[in-house]
N, C-alpha and C positions, 0 to 999 in steps of 0.2 A: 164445532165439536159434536161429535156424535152424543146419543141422551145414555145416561150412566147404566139402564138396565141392557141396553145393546151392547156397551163397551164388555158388560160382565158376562154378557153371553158369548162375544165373541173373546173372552180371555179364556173360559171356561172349554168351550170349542177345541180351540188351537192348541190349550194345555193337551187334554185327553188324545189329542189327534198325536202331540209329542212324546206321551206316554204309549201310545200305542205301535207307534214305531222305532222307540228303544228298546221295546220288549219284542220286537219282532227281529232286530236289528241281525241276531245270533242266525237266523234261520233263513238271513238272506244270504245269496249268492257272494261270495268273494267280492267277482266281478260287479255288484250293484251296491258293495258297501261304499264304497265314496259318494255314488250317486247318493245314495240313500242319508248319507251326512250332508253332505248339501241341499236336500229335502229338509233333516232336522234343523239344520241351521234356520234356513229361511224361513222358518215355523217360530223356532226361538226370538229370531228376531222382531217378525210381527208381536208376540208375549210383548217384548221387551217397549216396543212402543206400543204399543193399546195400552199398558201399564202407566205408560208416561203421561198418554191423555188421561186414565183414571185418573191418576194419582191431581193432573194440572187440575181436575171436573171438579175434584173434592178440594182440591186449596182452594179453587171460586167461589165455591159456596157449595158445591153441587148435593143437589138434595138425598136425603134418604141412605139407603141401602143399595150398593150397587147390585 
């Protein structure tokens, strides 16, 4: 398992990277919005497990503040 301030850095990352492409989402091409959802998804995804190891780091004991 990755160390809990890495997990929070790369949660933090991923989020901003997925806000940054919903807000752009309007100003892309027709043609690249599917692409560009399958970008968001697999960005979502990652969230959704990095989250899972947070979440398993801190049921083990894991220290501090992520």
């Amino acid at each position: 398992m990755a160390d809990m301030s890495k997990l929070h850095h790369s949660i933090k990352s991923k989020t901003a990277s997925l806000k940054e492409a919903a807000e752009f989402f309007n100003k892309c091409p027709d043609v690249k919005k599917l692409e560009r959802v399958a970008v968001m998804r697999e960005v979502a995804q990652d969230i959704v497990r990095l989250l899972g190891e947070l979440e398993t780091g801190l049921k083990n004991g894991g220290a501090g503040q992520p």
